[in-house]
N, C-alpha and C positions, 0 to 999 in steps of 0.2 A: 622954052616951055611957056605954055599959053597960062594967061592965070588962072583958068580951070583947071589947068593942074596942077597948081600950089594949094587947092584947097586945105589940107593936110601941113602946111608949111610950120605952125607952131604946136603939131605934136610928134613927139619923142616917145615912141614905140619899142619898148623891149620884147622882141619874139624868140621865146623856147624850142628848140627844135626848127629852126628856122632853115637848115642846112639843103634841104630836100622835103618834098611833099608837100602836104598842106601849109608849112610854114614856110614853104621857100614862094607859092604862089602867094600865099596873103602878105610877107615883107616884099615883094616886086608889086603888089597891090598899093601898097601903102608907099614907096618907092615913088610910085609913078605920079603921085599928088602930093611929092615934097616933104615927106615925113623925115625928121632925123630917128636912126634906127639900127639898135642895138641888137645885133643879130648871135644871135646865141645858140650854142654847141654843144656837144658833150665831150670833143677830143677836136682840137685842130687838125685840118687838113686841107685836101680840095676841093672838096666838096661847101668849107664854111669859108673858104677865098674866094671862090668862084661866086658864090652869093653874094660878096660883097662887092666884087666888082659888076656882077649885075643891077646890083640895087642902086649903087653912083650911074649907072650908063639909063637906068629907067630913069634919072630924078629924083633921089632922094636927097633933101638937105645935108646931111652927113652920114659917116657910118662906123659902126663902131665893131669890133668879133669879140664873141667870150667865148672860151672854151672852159667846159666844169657842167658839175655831176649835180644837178636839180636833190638830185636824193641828198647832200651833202647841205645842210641848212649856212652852214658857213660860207661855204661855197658862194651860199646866193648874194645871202648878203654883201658877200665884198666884189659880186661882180654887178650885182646892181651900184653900190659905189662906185665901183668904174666906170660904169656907162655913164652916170651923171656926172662924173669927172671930166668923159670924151663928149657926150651931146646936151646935158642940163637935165634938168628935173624930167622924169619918166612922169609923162602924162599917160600912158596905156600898157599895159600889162596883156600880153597872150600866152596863155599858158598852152602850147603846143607840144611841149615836150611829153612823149609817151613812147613807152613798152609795150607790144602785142602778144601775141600769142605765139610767133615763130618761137622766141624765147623758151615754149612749152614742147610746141612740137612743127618739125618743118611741115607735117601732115595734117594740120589741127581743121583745114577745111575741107579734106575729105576723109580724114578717119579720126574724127573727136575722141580729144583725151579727155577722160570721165577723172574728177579731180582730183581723187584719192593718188592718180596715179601723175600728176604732176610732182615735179621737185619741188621740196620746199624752198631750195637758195633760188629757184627761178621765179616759183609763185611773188617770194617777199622780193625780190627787186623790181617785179612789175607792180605791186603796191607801192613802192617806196618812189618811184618815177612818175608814175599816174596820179596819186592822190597824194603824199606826200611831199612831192614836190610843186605840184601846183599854191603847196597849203604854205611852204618855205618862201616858196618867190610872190605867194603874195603879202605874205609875213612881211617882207624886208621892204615889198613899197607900197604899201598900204599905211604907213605913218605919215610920211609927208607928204603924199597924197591928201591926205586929211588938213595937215598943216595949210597944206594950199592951197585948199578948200574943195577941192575938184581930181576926178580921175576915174581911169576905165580901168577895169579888170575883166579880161575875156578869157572864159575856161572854155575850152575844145574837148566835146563831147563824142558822143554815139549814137545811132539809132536807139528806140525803145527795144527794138527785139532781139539786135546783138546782145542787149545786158543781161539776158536769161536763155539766150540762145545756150543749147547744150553744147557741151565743149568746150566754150569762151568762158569759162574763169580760168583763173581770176580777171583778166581784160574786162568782158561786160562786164563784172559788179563792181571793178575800179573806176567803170564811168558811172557810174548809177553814185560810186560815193562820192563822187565830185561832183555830181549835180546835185545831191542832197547838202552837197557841205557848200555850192554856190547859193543858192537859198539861204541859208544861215548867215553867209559873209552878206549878202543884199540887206538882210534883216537889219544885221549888226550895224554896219555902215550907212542906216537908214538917217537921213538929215546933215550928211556930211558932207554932200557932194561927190561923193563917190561911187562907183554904181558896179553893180554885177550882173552879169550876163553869161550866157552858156549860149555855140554854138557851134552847130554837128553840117557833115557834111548833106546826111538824108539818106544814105545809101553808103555800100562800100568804096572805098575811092581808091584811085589807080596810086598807092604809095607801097613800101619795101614793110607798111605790118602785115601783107598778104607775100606768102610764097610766088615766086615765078613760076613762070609757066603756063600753058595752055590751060589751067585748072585758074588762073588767077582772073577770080570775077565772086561779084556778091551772096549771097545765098539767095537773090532774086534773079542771079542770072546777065544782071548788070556791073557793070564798072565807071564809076565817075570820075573825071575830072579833076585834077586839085583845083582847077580855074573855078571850081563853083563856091570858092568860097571868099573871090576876090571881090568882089562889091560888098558882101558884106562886110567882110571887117574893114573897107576903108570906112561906114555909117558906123561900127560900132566903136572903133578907135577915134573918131573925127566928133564935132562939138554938134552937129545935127544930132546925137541919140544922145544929149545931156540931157538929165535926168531919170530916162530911160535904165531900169534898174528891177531884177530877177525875174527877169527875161529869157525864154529859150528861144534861139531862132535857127531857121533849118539853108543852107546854105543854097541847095538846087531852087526852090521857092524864086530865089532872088533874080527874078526875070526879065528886069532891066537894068542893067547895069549904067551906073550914073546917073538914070533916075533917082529923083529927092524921096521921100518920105509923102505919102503912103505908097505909093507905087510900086517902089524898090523893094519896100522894106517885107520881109518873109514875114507871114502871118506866125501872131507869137504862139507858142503851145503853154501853156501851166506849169506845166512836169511832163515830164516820160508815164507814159499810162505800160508802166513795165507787171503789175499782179492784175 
């Protein structure tokens, strides 16, 4: 491997949902410039082996599998202790792990469940995974991140229009509370080295929270890529976006991949312009 692609060599990336989708393109992103990387699950299988031996054949410095339940605050904590046990201090946090709306209904993108008439064990476990869990895992390394003076925490978002699109609760408004609660951690953690950021793909993307089938495409009609979110998180996990902090950035935007800063870098948005 060339040293362009060790750029990434002395961060240690913990990825949520890392097994398939967006998290399995952005840890082979991260993979591929030398990242050690804790690739995280919610049940072992083959789907979280398979990633692992992908992310060692792209290049990554080491690799670590967690299997456990983001919703379980315990949970987190002792599997981020692992990982810095298998690869050293967790310089990056991505919070990928998420519940959609299959959970609600296999139909939910062409005959909207209006929300009265979702379950409530279903509704509260896509809260507890989407927002809750993001708030748990970054609970557990957000402290000596701090101690260290430095660290990334990246929450994985949504479009503005999924979060009020009819049908998508609770899903939209469990991104809309992660982005309002990424704002608050940027605030919080303002002067510490530490930094918070939100980033969405731009559109719907071709992963398992959309039903199969020839009906599987965006409410624009389109379908993206999980590959669109690979140049960004290597700038947002990597020491080019230090300081760089409550930030939203849009994944498709990002139109040269491996271009530096300002080129690369998606233009930032404020907030979600969701009222």
């Amino acid at each position: 491997m060339t040293a362009a692609g060790r750029e990434l060599a002395g961060t240690v990336a913990m990825i949520t949902g890392a097994s398939r989708g967006l998290g399995r393109a952005m840890a082979l992103s991260l993979a591929g410039q030398g990242a050690r990387i804790a690739l995280c699950a919610s049940a072992e299988g083959s789907a979280l082996a398979a990633i692992a031996r992908e992310a060692l054949a792209a290049g990554a410095g080491a690799v670590s599998t967690h299997a456990f339940d983001v919703a379980d605050p315990a949970a987190c904590v002792q599997a981020h202790a692992a990982a810095e046990a298998a690869l050293g201090p967790v310089t990056a946090l991505v919070n990928n792990a998420g519940l959609g709306m299959r959970l609600i209904s296999e139909r939910f993108n062409t005959e909207p469940t209006r929300f009265w008439e979702a379950e409530p064990e279903a509704w509260a476990r896509i809260i507890a995974t989407n927002v809750n869990g993001a708030f748990h895992m970054a609970r557990a390394v957000t402290p000596g991140m701090i101690a260290r003076g430095g660290g990334k925490i990246v929450n994985i978002s949504t479009s503005d229009l999924t979060m009020v699109r009819r049908g998508y609760a609770p899903y939209g408004p469990s991104k809309a509370a992660l982005e309002a609660a990424s704002r608050v951690w940027a605030q919080d953690l303002d002067g510490t080295g530490v930094t918070v950021n939100v980033f969405l793909p731009g559109g719907a993307a071709d992963t398992d929270l959309l039903p199969p089938g020839p009906e599987k495409k965006g409410a624009d009609g389109n379908l993206l890529s999980p590959q669109v979110m690979a140049a960004g998180i290597a700038w947002l996990c990597g020491p080019a976006s230090d300081g760089v902090t409550g930030r939203r950035f849009i994944g498709r935007h990002w139109t040269v991949p491996g271009a530096p800063p300002p080129e690369a870098v998606s233009p930032p948005v404020a907030r979600p312009s969701i009222l």
